[in-house]
N, C-alpha and C positions, 0 to 999 in steps of 0.2 A: 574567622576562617580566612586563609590565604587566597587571595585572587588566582583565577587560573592562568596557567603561563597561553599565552596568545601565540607563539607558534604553534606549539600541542594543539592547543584550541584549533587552529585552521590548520591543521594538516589532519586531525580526525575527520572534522568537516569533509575537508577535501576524500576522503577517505570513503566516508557515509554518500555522497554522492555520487563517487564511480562504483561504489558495490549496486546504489540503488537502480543508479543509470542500468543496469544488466537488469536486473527486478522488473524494469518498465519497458524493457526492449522485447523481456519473454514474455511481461503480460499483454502488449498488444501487440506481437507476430502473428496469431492464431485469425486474429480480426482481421489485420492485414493481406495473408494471404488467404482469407474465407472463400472471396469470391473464383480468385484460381484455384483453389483444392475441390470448390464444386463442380468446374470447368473441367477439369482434369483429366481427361479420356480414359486414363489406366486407374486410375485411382477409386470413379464409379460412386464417388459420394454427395449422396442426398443434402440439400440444405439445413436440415433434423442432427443432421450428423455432428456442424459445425458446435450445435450447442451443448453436445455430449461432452467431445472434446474436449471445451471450455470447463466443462464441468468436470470430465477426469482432472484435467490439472488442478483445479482447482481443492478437489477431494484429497488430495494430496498435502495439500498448506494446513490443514489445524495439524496435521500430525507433526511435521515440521515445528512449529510455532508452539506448540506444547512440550514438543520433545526438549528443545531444547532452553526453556523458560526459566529452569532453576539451573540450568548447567553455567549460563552466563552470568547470575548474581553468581554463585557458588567458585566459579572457577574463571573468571574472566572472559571478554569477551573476543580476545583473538583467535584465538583456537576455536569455536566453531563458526565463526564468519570466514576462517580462510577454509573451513572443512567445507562447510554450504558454497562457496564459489568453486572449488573444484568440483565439486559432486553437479552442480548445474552446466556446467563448459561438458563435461564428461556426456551429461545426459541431453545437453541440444547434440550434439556430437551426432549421439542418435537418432535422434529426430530427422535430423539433419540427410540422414543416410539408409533410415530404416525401408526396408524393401516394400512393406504391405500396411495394412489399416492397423492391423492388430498390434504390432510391433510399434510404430507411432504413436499410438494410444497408452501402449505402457510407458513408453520413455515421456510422454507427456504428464501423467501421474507420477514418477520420479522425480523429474523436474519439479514440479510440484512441494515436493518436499521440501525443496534445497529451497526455492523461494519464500515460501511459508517461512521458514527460521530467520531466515533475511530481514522480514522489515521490522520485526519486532527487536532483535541481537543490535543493528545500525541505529535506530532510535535510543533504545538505552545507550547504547554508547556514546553519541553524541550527547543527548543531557547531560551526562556523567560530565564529560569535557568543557563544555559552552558555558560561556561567561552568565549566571544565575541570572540578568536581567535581561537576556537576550536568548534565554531557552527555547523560546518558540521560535521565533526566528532562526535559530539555527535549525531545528528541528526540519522548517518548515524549506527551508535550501538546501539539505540533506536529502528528503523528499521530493524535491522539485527533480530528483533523480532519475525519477519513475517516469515519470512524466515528459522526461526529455528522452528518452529510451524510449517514450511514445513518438514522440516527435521523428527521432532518430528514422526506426524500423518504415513510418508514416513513408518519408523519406526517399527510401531503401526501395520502397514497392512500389513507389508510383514510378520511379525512375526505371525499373527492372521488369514490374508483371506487365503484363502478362510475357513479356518477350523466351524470361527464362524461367525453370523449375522452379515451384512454390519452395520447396525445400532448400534452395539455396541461401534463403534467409536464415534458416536454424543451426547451417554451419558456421556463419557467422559466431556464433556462440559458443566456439571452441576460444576466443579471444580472453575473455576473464580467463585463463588460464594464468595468463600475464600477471594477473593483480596478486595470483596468491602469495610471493614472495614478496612484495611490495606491501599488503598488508598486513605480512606476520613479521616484516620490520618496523614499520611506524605505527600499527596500533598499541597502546600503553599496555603492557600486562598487570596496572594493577587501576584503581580508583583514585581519580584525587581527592582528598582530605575536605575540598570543601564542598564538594558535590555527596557529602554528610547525611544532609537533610533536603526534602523534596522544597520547592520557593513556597511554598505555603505548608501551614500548618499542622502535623498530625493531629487527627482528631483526638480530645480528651477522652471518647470514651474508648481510643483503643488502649490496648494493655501494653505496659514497657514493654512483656517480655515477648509479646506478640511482636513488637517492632523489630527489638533486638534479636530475634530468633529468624523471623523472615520467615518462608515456608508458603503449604499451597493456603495451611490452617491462617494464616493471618492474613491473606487477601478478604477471608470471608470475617473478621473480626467486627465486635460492634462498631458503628460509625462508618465502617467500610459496604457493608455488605449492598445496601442498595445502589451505591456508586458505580460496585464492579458491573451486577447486572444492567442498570442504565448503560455505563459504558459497553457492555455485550450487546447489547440489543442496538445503540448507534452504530457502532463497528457493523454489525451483520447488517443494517439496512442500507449502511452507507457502501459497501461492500457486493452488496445485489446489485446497485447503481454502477458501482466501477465496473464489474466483470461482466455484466449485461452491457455496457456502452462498449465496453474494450471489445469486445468479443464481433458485437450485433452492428454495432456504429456504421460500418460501414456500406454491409450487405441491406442494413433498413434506408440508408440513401440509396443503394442501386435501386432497392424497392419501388423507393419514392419518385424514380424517374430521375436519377443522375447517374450519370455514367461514372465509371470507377476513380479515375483522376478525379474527379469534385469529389468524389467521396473520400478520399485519401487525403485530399486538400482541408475536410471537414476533419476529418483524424486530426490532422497537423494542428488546426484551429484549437481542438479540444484541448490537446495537451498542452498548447503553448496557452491558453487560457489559465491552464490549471498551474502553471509554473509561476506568469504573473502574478495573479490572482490570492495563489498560497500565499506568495512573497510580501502582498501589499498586506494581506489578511494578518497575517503574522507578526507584524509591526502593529497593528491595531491591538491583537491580541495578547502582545505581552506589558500592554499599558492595562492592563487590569479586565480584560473586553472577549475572557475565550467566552463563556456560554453565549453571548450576545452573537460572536461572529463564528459560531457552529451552527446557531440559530440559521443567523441569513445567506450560511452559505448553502444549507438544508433548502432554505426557501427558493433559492436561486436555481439549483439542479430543477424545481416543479417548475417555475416559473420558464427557464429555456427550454423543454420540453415540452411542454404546450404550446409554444409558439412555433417549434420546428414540426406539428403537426400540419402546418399550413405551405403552401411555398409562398415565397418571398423572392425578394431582390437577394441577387448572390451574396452583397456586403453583409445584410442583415442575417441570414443563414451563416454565415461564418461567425459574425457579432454571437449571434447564439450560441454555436456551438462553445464556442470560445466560455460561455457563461455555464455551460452544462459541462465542462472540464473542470472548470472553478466550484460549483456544487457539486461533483461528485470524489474527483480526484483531489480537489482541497480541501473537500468535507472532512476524508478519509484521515490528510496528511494532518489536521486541526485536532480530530481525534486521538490520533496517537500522541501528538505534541501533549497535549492535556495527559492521557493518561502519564506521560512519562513526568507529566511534573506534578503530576496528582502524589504521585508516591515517593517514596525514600529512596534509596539505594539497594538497601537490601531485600525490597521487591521490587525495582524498579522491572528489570526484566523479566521476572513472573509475573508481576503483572502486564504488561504490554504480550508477554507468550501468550498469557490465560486470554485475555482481551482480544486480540488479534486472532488468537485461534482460534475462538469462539465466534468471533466474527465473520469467520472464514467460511463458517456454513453458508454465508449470502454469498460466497463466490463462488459457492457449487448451485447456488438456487440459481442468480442471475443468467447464468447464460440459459437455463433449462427453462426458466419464468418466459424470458425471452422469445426463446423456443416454441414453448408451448402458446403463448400468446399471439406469435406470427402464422401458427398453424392453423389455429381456428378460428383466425379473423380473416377474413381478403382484404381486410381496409392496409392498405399501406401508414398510413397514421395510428394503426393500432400499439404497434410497439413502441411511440415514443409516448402515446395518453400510459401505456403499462408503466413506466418508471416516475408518473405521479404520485401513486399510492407508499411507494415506501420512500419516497424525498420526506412527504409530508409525517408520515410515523417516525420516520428521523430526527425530525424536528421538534416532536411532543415527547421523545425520549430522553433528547438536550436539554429538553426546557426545566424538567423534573432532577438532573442531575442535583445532588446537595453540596452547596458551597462548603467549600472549608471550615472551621472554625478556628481561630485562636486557638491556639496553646505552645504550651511550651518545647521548643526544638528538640531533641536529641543533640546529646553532646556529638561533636565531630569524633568520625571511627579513626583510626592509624594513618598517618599520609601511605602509610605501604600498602592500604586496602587489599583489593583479594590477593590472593597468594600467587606470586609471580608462577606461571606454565613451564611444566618441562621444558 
């Protein structure tokens, strides 16, 4: 199989990082401006509310992430990554502008949508491109996307709230408007020829035609079947972690007796945590080391959660945060990197859709877990002892995933792969 052309290679990259970068900007706004949308005089919204919110949008992403799961093996992946960035610009648009609760609520389930398809369509994409020995890494800098759009937004709010309208952050998000023609020219409309076969082995006891056929029917094939679910079940816990931190992060510092600037400041920490973090991870991980560094990235989100139950010296609150970005937000981006090299081509993005959106349930539980957790406890430490419990299910779900086996590749498909798009 022909090496992949290294421009391609990093201009998909580059590609996969500014659609994520918008991914990571919509998923922590809502957290960002939390504490002003409750402050809000016209607006009249309860604390309870913030976690609905989180959770409308959220309820929105498996349908997204399913919808479009075989449309991208089947028909390439340009054509619904630049449909999902217009349709997310269109709907912060609204957000952005919406007069009342009810009207923001729906354009946030919208939204929703468009992001759901997102991270699962950009992951497959990038494996497909990235040089076979460096798929997690690339995977895992493509992702670091999310995260920097955490960073970003962190930013955004600490410099602006409380001064101006919570909302003026969500107009911001007419901006990908920009990208669409940008990536309906440099994304590839077909597959390259040597992104054939997943870097490890299809299992012997799946069936040629299972392979060759693709479909939802051969995600579940023998030798697969326990894989997918283990991968559902990290996804959804690691997933309750992210949208519970993104969401909650901030408002359980106001909680805990920091004023909003440290808390935004702890925002900024998380994500730049998880951007590091992914990055070092990923280079470990593509020396033969992913279940090992799912494992302790699992372990790391329990481990700085517990310790931000206490206060501390500022350095070390920040040290933390920084650590609870890297187990959760790196948990996540470690997971997809795997599924995407667990499989082939011709499920690479059904599976990462089935997976991710399946996952996505933990991104409508987290913020409501959250929720419910901050309501019936007083203790200001109760919300960060709650994201214990699913770090560590996280990690007994990683541990049981089944290695590969040995066997023999599938020959390489056509260097013209899927069928080039109207």
């Amino acid at each position: 199989m022909s090496a992949p052309n290294r421009r391609t290679s990093l201009l998909v990259l580059l590609i996969g990082v500014l659609v994520l970068f918008i991914d990571g900007y919509d998923l922590f706004v809502l957290g960002t401006v939390g504490p002003s949308l409750i402050s809000d005089p016209h607006w009249h919204i309860a604390p309870s509310t913030i976690g609905t919110l989180g959770s409308l949008t959220a309820l929105g992403m498996p349908i997204g992430a399913i919808a479009t799961a075989r449309l991208g093996d089947a028909r390439g992946r340009r054509l619904p990554i630049t449909l999902c960035l217009a349709w997310i610009s269109l709907c912060m648009l609204v957000s952005g502008l919406a007069p009342d609760l009810g009207v923001f609520g729906l354009s946030r389930f919208l939204t929703g949508i468009g992001i759901g398809a997102l991270s699962p369509l950009v992951t497959a994409l990038v494996v497909d491109w990235a040089p076979p020995r460096r798929r997690t890494l690339f995977v895992g800098v493509a992702l670091s996307g999310i995260a920097l759009g955490g960073v970003v937004v962190a930013c955004i709010g600490r410099a602006i709230l409380p001064g101006v309208h919570f909302q003026t952050l969500f107009l911001v998000g007419i901006v990908p408007l920009l990208l669409v023609p940008l990536c309906w020219k440099a994304i590839p409309a077909h597959r390259p020829a040597y992104a054939a076969a997943p870097d490890t082995a299809t299992p012997a006891s799946a069936s040629g035609a299972a392979v060759a056929d693709g479909g939802w029917a051969a995600l579940f094939a023998p030798g697969r079947r326990l894989a997918v679910v283990l991968f559902c079940l990290a996804a959804l816990l690691g997933l309750v972690l992210v949208y519970g931190a993104s969401t909650w992060l901030p408002t359980l510092m106001i909680k805990a007796g920091y004023d909003l600037s440290s808390a935004l400041e702890f925002t900024i920490a998380f994500n730049g945590g998880a951007i590091v973090g992914t990055l070092v991870v990923a280079v470990f991980a593509d020396r033969g080391h992913l279940k090992s560094a799912a494992l302790g990235l699992f372990a790391s989100a329990a481990v700085a959660m517990l310790v931000l139950t206490r206060h501390h010296g500022h350095g070390l609150i920040l040290a933390m945060s920084a650590l609870a970005g890297i187990g959760t937000l790196g948990t996540q981006n470690l997971i997809n990197a795997w599924v995407g090299r667990y499989f082939g081509p011709e499920l690479r993005g059904t599976a990462l859709g089935f997976v991710i959106g399946i996952g996505r349930i933990g991104s409508i539980l987290g913020p409501s877990y959250l929720t419910y957790v901050t309501t019936v406890s007083a203790s200001p430490s109760a919300g960060f002892y709650a994201f214990v419990a699913p770090a560590l299910l996280g990690a007994l779900a990683v541990a049981f995933i089944p290695t590969r086996r040995a066997a023999a590749r599938p020959s390489p498909e056509p260097a013209a792969g899927v069928p080039a798009e109207a």
